[in-house]
C-alpha positions in Angstrom: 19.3 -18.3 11.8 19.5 -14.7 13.1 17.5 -14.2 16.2 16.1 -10.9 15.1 14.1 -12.8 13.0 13.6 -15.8 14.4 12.1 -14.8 17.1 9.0 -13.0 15.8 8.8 -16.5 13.4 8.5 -18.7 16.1 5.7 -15.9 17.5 3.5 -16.3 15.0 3.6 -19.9 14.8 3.1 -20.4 18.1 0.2 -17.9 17.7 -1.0 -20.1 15.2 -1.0 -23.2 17.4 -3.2 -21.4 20.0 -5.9 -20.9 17.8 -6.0 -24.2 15.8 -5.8 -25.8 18.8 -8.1 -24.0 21.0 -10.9 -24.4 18.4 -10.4 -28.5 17.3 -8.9 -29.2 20.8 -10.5 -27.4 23.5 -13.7 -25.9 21.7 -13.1 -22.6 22.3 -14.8 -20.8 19.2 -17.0 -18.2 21.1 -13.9 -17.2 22.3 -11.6 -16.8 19.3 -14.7 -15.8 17.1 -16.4 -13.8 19.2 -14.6 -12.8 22.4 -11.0 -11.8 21.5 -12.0 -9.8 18.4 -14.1 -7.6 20.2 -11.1 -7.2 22.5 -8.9 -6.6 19.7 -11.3 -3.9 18.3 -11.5 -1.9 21.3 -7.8 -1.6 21.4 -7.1 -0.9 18.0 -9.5 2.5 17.9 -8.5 3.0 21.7 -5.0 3.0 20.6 -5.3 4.4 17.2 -7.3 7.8 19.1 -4.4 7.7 21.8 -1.4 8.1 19.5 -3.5 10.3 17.2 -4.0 12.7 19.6 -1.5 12.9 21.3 0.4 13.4 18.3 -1.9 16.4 17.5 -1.6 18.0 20.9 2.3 18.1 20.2 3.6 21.6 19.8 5.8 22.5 16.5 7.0 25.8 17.1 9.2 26.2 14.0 8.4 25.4 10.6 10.6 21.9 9.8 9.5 20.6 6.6 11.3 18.7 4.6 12.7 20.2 2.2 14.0 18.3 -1.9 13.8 21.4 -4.3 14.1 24.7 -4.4 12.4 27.0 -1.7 10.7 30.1 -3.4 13.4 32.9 -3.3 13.6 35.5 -6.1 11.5 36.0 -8.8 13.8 34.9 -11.3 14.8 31.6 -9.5 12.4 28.4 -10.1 10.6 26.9 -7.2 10.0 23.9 -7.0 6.7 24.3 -5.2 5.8 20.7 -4.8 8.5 19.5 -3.1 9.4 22.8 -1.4 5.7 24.1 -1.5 5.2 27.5 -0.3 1.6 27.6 0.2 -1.6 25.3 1.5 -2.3 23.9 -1.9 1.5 23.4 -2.5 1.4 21.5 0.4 -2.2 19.7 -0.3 -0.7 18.7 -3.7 2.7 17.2 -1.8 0.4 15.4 0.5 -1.9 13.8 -1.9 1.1 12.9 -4.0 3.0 10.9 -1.1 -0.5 9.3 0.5 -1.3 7.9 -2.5 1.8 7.3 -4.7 4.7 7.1 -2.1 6.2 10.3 -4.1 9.4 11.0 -1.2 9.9 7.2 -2.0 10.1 7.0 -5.8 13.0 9.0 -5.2 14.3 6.4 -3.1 18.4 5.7 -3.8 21.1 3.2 -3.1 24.5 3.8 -1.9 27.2 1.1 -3.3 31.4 0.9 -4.0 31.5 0.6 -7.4 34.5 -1.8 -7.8 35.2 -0.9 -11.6 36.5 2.7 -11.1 38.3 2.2 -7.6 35.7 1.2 -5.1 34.5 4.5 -5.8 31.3 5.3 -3.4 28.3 5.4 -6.4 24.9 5.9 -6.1 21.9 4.5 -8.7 17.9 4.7 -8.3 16.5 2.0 -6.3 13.0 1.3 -7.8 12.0 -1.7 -6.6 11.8 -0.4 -2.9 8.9 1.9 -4.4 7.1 -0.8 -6.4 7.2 -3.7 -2.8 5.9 -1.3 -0.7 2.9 0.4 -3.8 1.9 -3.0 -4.5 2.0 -4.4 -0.8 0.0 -1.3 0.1 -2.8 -1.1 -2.5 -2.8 -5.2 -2.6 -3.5 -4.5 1.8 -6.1 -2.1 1.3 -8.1 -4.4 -1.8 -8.0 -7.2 0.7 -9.2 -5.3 3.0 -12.2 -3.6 1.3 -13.0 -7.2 -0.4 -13.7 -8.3 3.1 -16.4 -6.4 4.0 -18.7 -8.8 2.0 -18.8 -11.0 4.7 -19.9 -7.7 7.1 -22.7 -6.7 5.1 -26.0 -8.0 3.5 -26.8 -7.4 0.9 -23.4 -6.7 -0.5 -23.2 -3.0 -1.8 -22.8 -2.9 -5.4 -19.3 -1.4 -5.3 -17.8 -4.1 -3.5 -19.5 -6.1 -5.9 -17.6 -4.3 -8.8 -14.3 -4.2 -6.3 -14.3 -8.2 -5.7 -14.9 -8.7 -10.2 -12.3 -6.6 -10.9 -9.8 -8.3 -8.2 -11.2 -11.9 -9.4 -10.5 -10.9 -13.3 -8.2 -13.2 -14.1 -10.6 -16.6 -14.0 -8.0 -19.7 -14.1 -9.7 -22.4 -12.3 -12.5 -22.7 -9.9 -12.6 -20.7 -7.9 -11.3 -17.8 -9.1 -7.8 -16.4 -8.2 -8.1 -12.7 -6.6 -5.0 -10.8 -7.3 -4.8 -8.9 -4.1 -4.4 -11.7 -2.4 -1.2 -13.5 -4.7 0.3 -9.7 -4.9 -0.3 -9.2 -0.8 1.6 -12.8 0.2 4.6 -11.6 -2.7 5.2 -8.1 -1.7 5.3 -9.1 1.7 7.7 -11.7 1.1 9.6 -9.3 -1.3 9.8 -7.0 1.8 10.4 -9.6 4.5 13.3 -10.9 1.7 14.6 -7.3 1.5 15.1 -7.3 5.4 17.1 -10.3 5.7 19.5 -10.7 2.4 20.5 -6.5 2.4 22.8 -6.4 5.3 22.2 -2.6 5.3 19.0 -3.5 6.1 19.5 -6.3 8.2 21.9 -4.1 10.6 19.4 -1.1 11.2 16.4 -3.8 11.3 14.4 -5.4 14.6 12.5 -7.9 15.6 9.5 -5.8 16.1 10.3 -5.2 12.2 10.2 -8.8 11.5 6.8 -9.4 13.2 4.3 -7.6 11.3 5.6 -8.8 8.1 5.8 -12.7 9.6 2.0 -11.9 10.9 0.7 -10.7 7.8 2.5 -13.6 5.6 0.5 -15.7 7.7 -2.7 -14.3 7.1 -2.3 -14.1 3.6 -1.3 -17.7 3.6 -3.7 -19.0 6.0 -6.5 -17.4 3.8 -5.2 -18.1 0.0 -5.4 -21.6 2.0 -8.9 -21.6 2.6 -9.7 -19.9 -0.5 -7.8 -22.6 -2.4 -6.7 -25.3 -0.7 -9.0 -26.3 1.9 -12.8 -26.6 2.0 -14.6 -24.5 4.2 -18.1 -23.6 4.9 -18.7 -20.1 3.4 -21.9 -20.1 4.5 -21.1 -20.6 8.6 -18.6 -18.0 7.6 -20.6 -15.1 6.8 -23.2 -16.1 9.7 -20.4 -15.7 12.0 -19.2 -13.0 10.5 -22.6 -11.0 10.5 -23.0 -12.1 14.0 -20.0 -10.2 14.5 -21.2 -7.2 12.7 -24.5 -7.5 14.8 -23.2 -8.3 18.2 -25.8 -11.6 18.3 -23.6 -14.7 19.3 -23.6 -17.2 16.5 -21.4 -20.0 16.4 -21.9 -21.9 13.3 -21.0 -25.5 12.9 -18.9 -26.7 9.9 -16.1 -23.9 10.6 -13.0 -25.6 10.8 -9.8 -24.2 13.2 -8.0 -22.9 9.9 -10.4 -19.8 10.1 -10.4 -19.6 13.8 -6.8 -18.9 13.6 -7.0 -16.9 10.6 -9.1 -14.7 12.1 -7.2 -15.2 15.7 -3.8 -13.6 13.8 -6.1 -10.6 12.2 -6.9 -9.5 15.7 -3.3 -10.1 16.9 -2.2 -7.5 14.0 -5.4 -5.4 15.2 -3.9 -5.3 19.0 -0.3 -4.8 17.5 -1.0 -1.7 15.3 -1.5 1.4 17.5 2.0 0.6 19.2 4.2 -0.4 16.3 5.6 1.3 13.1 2.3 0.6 11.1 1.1 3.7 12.4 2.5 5.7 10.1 -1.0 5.2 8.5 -2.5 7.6 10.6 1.0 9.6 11.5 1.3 11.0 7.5 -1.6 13.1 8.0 0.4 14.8 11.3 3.9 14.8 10.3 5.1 18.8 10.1 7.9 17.4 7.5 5.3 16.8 5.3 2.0 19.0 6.1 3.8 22.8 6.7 4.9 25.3 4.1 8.1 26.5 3.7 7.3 30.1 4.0 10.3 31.5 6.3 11.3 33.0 4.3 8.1 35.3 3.7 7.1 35.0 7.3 8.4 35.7 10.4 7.9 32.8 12.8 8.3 33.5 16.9 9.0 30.6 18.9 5.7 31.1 21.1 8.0 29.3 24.2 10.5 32.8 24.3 8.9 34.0 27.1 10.2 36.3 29.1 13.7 34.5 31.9 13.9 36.1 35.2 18.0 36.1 34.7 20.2 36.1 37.4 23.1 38.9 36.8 26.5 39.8 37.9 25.2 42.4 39.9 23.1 40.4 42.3 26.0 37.2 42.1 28.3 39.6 43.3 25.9 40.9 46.1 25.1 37.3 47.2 29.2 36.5 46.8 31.2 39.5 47.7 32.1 38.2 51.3 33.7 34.6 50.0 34.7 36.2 46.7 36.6 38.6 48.9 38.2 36.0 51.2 39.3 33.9 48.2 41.3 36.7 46.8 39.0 37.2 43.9 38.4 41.0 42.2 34.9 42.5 42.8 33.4 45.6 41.7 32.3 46.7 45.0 34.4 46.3 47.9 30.3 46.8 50.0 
């Protein structure tokens, strides 16, 4: 098995194992419910501010967006102003569009030899690329928002609505929530993708590997205790409000399965700010994305021309003209 990827695999186990047994073997359940996700909450908005910031305070001179259509040019030539947008509601339109629908990734194609007309280099629309990452993202963010049932009492009526809507297909008891199935299959569709396209495989990491083994394992661990495993619901949202109240609760009855669920949630918590999942927070800053393409309307100085104190011939010559002299070479000015 490649390294690349086992690596992070073994990680997250072993991650695993530090939770499970630090709650059945040790006792330790004010410090994996209680301790370590305060710490993993501080340095998830500590980090997230960081990166954000200094991201803003980054100076972009030129305009450098990206650019897949037509720039506006002359009036009888058709712009394509959403992607090439030459104003701020061009650009408004381009953002909401890629936020929210993944637009620049729809687009998405694959390169191949086609071996039918003389391993000719071809190239097709890769779709399924768009539909992994739309469905792993929306599936994320429904998990997410479902979760903050267990935050707040009473439960706000939209998350009410949120959680029937997720929980509409009734086969069983209890119900099956769809975010859930779709999160653990896009993420394996992903984590698939990664390892069988050897395109992929060359340009990918480890540190790519890890998120997705970390977040495979959170969705499993909870489908788990949604499905497979009893646990006490009740200690669980005491613990959880506890959390949400900063009054130290431990509840009995909550087994080490949620302990280490909740262990590996603050573990991705800790890992975001410094890994690739930032782009979450990086789309909204990205001058490829969130700048006209006016240049050609609008002059743009580079604000860092300032004026060079230059050094020229002149004064070389000056500071040269005895060696220059010895060494045989020509001046202008024998003094």
């Amino acid at each position: 098995m490649n390294q690349k990827y086992l690596i992070p695999l073994t990680a997250v186990f072993l991650l695993f194992l530090v939770a499970y047994t630090g709650v059945e073997g040790a006792g330790l359940q004010w410090f994996f419910g209680f301790v370590f996700p305060y710490v993993a909450l501080v340095i998830f908005v500590a980090g997230f501010v960081y990166k954000v910031l200094g991201w803003a305070a980054s100076a972009v001179p030129f305009r450098i967006p990206t650019t897949c259509g037509q720039q506006k040019s002359l009036p009888w030539i058709k712009q394509n102003a959403i992607d090439n947008p030459s104003t701020s509601m061009g650009v408004v339109v381009r953002m909401i569009l890629e936020i929210f629908l993944f637009r620049s990734l729809f687009r998405n194609t694959k390169a191949a030899f086609n071996k039918n007309v003389s391993n000719r280099l071809s190239y097709s629309w890769e779709i399924f690329l768009w539909l992994g990452a739309l469905a792993f993202h929306y599936a994320f963010l429904v998990v997410i928002l479902r979760h903050f049932r267990f935050f707040t009492s009473p439960v706000p009526s939209c998350l009410q609505f949120l959680e029937k809507l997720d929980g509409i297909v009734q086969l069983g008891l209890p119900g099956i929530f769809l975010s859930g199935v779709v999160l653990l299959a896009a993420t394996l569709f992903l984590l698939a993708r990664r390892i069988f396209d050897a395109k992929v495989t060359y340009i990918s990491q480890a540190a790519d590997y890890f998120p997705l083994f970390l977040i495979i394992a959170i969705a499993a661990t909870g489908i788990a205790m949604r499905y497979f495993t009893k646990v006490d619901i009740i200690g669980i949202k005491t613990l959880t409000m506890g959390l949400a109240t900063f009054s130290y609760v431990i509840p009995e009855g909550v087994g080490g399965l949620f302990y280490a669920h909740l262990f590996l949630v603050s573990i991705l918590f800790i890992y975001f700010p410094m890994s690739k999942l930032m782009h979450m927070g990086g789309i909204f800053l990205s001058p490829t994305r969130n700048m006209a393409n006016n240049t050609r309307m609008k002059r743009h100085i580079n604000p860092w021309n300032y004026d060079v104190d230059i050094h020229t011939y002149e004064q070389y010559e000056d500071h040269f003209r005895e060696k220059m002299i010895e060494a045989g070479l020509p001046v202008d000015k024998k003094e």
